[in-house]
C-alpha positions in Angstrom: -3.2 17.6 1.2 -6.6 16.5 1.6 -7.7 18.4 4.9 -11.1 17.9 6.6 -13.3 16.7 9.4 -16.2 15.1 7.8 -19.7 13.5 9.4 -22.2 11.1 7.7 -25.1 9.2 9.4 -26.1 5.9 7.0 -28.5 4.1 9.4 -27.1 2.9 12.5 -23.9 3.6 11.5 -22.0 7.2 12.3 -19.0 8.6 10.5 -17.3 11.6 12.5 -14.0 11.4 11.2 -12.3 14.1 13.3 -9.9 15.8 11.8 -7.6 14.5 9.3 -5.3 15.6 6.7 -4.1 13.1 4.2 -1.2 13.8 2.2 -2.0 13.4 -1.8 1.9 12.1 -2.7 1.5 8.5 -4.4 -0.8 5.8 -2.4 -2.8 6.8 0.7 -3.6 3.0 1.9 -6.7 3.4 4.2 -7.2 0.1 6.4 -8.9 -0.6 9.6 -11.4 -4.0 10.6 -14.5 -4.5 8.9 -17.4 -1.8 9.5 -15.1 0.9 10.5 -16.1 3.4 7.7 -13.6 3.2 5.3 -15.9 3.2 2.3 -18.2 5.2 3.6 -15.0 8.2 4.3 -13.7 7.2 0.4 -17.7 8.0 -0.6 -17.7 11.9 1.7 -14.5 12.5 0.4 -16.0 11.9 -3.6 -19.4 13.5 -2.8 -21.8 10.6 -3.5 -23.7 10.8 -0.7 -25.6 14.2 -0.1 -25.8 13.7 3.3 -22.4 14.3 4.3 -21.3 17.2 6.3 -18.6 18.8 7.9 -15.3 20.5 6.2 -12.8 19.2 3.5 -10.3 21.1 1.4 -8.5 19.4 -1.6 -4.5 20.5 -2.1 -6.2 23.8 -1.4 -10.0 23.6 -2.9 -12.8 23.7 -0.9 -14.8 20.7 -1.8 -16.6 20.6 1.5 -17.8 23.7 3.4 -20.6 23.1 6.0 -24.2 21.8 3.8 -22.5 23.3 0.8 -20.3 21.1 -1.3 -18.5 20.9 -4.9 -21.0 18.7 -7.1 -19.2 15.5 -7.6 -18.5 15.6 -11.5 -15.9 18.6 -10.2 -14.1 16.8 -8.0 -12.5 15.2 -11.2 -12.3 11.9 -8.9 -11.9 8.1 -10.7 -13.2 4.7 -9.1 -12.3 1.3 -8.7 -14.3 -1.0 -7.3 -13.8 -4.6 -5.9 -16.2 -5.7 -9.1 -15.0 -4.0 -12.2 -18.3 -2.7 -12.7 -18.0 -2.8 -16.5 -20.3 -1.9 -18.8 -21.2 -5.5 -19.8 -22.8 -4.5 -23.5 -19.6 -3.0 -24.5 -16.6 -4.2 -25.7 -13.5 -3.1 -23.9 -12.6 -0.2 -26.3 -16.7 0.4 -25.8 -15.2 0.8 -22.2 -12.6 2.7 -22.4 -14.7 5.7 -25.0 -17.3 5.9 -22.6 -14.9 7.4 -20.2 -12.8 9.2 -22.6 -16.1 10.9 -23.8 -16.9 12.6 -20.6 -13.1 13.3 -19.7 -12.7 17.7 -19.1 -10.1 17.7 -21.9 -10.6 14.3 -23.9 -7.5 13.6 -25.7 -8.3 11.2 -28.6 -4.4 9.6 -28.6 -5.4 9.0 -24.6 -7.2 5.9 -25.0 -4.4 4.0 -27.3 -1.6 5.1 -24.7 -3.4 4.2 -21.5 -4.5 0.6 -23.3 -0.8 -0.2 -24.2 0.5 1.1 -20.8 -1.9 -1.3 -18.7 -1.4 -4.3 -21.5 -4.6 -4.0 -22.8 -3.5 -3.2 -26.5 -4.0 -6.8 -27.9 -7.5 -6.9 -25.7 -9.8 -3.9 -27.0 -11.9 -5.2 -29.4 -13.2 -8.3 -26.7 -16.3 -8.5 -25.2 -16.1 -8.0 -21.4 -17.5 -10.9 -20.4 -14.6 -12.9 -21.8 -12.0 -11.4 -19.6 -10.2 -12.5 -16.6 -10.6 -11.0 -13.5 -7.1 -9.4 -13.5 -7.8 -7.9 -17.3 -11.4 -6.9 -16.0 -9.6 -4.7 -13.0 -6.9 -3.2 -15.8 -9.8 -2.1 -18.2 -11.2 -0.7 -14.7 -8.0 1.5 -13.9 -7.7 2.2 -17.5 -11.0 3.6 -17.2 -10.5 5.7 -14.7 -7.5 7.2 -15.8 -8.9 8.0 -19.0 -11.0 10.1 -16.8 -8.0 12.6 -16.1 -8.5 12.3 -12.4 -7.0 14.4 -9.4 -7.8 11.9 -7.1 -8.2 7.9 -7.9 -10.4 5.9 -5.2 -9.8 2.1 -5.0 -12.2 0.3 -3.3 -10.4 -3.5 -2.7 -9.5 -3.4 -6.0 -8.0 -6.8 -5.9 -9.6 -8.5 -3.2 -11.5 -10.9 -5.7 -8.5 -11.7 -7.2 -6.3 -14.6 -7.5 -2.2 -14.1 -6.1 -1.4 -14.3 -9.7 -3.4 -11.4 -10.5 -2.5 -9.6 -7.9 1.3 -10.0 -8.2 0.8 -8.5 -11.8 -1.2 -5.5 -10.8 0.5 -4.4 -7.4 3.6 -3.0 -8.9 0.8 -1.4 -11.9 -0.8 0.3 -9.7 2.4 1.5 -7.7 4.1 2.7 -11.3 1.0 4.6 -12.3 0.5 6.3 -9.5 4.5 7.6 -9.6 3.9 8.2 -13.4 0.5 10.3 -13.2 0.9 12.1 -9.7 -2.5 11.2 -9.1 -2.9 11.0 -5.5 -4.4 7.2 -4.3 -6.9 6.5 -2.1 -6.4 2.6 -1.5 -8.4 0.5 0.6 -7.4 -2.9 1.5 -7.7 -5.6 4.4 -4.3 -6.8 3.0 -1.4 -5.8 5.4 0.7 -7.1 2.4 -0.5 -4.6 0.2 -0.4 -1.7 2.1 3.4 -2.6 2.5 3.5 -3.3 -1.2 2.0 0.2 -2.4 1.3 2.7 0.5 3.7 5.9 1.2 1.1 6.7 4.5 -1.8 4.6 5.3 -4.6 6.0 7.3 -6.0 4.4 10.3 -9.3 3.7 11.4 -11.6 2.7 14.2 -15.8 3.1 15.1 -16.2 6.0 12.4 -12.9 8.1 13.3 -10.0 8.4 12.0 -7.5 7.3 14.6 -3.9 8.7 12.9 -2.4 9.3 9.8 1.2 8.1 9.5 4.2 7.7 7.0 4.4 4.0 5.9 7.8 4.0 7.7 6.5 4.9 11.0 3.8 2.5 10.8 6.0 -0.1 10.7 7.9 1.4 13.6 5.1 1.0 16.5 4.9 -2.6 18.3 1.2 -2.1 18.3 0.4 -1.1 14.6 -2.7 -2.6 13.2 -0.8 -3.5 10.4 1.2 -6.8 12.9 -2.6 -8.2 13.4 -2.1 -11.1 10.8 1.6 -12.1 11.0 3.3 -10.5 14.1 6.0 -7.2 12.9 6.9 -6.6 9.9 10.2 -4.9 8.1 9.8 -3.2 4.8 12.7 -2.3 3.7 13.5 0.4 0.8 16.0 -0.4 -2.3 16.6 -1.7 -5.5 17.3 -5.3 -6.7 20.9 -5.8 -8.3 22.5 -9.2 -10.0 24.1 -11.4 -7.1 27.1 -13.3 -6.5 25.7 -16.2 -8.6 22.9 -16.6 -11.4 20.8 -18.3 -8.8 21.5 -15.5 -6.2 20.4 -11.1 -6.2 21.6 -8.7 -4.0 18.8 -6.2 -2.7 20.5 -2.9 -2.2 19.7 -0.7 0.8 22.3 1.8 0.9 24.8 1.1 3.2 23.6 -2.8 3.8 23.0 -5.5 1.2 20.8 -8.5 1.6 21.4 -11.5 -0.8 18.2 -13.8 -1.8 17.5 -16.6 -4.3 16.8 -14.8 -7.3 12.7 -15.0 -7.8 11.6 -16.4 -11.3 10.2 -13.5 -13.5 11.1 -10.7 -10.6 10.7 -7.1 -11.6 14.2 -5.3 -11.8 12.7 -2.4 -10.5 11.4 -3.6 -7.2 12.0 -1.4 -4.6 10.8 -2.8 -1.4 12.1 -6.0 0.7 10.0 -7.5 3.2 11.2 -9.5 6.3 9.4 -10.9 9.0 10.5 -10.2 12.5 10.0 -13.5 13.9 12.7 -14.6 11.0 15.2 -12.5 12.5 16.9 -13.7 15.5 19.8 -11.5 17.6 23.4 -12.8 18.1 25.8 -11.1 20.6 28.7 -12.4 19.1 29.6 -12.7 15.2 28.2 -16.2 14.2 30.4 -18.7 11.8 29.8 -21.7 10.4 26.2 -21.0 9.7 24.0 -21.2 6.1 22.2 -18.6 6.5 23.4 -16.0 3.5 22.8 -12.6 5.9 24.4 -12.0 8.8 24.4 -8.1 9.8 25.4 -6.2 12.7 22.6 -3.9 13.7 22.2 -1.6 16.8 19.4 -2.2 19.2 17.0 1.2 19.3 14.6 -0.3 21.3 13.2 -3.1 23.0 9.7 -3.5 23.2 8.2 -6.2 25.7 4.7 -7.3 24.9 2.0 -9.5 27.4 2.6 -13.0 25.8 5.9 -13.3 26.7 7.4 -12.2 23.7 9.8 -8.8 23.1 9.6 -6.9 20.0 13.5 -5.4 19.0 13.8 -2.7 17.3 17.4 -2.6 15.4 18.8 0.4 12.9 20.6 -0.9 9.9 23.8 0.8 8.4 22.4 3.3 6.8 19.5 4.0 9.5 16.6 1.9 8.3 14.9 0.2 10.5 15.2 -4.3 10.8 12.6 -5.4 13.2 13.2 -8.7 15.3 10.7 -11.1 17.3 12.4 -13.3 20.7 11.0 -14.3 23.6 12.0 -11.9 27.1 13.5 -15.3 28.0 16.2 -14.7 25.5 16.7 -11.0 25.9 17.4 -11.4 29.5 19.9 -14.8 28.7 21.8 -12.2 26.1 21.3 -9.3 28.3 20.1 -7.1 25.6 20.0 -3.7 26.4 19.2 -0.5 24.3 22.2 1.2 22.2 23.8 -2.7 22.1 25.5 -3.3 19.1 24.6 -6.8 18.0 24.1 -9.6 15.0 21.0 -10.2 13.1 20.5 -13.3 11.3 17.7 -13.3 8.8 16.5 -16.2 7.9 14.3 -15.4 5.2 13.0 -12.4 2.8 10.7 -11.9 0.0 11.3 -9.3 -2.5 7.9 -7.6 -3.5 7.2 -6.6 -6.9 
């Protein structure tokens, strides 16, 4: 865990955190609106700005104790920035020494094994300069895992990035961080990506942070910030199989199967299935004669009515994961809908992420 309650004044601006703890499994995605402190809490946590008080305890360390605090270059800590912030004079293997140099127990076969596993092996003797902004972020990460970190801080890592790059570097950054046991600090505007990598995500508001919560349970509250962009969202948790037809996979969720178009180029090992709530709709009655490849019965947990008219359904899959749906009061009260009903979801669409 990271455990603390940390303050920092930077002008106008105050961070008084409260008290948090922050488990250090995988990706901690921190997100929140613009302003709200979320680089200022990733730069307390590191120790780069000598202002910062309070208390903060790493899986057991005291980093942060009152005005006394761990110098920075022992918090064994790696960054990633939204710029690559590359040392433009050197090469990429120029790079990629510098860190190894000042790593506590440099490993000279490091470099070569860190290069090949972020597909860098073919690029180390270019000039910086010449690389794309996807490369530029993987000689970045490379980096700053050459610096044998505890902790890894990514500061919109991709935000600059094209979808391209991105979709190449999501599931990257999701592997690594199961591979190393480095625990991730990630923060991002991007519901999408929080979905994509995040095990918890921390939430926060004005300077505070307002709760710290499982991804899973995240995803389970009507009002999570996470709904701002595209109304609820399911993420669902499984592995991609071969379908019924070369054109078609299966995404495997235990006890429930969905069936998709099988994406060009799509990683065998993705784990997660995204669905939108507004393309689920609710039947009370088993549906034929209809295209739409997944048809599931689901039990209603909930039923959550929000001010625009609209009702947010919360329905347990076989299995007990969780299948949000979006429908108007209008047709809850027509189907009578009630809590504990056992009824049909129809899912129009899906998109597997990588």
């Amino acid at each position: 865990m990271i455990e603390g309650h940390l303050r920092l004044q930077r002008g106008r601006f105050v961070l008084d955190t409260g008290s948090f703890a922050i488990p250090t499994d995988g990706v901690t995605a921190l997100f929140g609106p613009s302003g709200c402190g979320k680089s200022t809490l990733l730069r307390a946590i590191a120790g780069l700005d000598p202002a910062t008080t309070g208390r903060l305890r790493f899986r057991g360390e005291v980093w942060q104790d009152g005005r006394r605090a761990l110098p920075v270059a022992r918090r064994d800590i790696g960054f990633v920035f939204q710029d690559a912030a590359l040392f433009p004079h050197l090469s990429v293997r120029g790079n990629l020494l510098y860190a190894l140099r000042r790593a506590p127990r440099a490993n000279p076969d490091a470099l070569a094994r860190v290069a090949q596993r972020v597909a860098l092996a073919d690029l180390l003797d270019r000039d910086v300069s010449t690389l794309s902004g996807g490369q530029r972020q993987r000689v970045a990460i490379a980096r700053a895992l050459l610096m044998q970190p505890r902790l890894l801080c990514m500061d919109e890592p991709l935000s600059a990035l094209d979808w391209r790059a991105k979709a190449e570097l999501l599931p990257l950054i999701d592997a690594l961080a199961d591979e190393t046991g480095v625990a991730v600090l990630y923060i991002t505007h991007a519901p999408v990506e929080v979905e994509r990598l995040a095990r918890h995500v921390l939430f926060m508001e004005d300077g505070r942070v307002v709760a710290v919560q499982a991804l899973e349970a995240a995803l389970r509250r009507p009002d999570s910030p996470l709904f701002a962009q595209e109304g609820p969202v399911t993420v669902l948790q499984g592995r991609l199989m071969p379908g019924p037809d070369p054109s078609l996979a299966c995404f495997d969720c235990g006890e429930t199967r969905f069936t998709l178009l099988h994406p060009p180029g799509a990683q065998r090992s993705a784990t997660r299935l995204r669905i939108l709530a507004r393309d689920v709709a609710l039947a009370t009655a088993e549906p034929v004669g209809l295209s739409m490849l997944n048809q599931l019965p689901v039990r209603i947990a909930a039923l959550h009515p929000h001010d625009d008219g609209r009702v947010t359904v919360r329905c347990t899959l076989p299995g007990d994961q969780t299948l949000l749906a979006s429908i108007t009061r209008h047709s809850q009260q027509m189907l009578g809908l009630e809590t504990g009903q056992t009824v049909w979801a129809l899912v129009k669409s899906v998109a597997l992420m990588d």
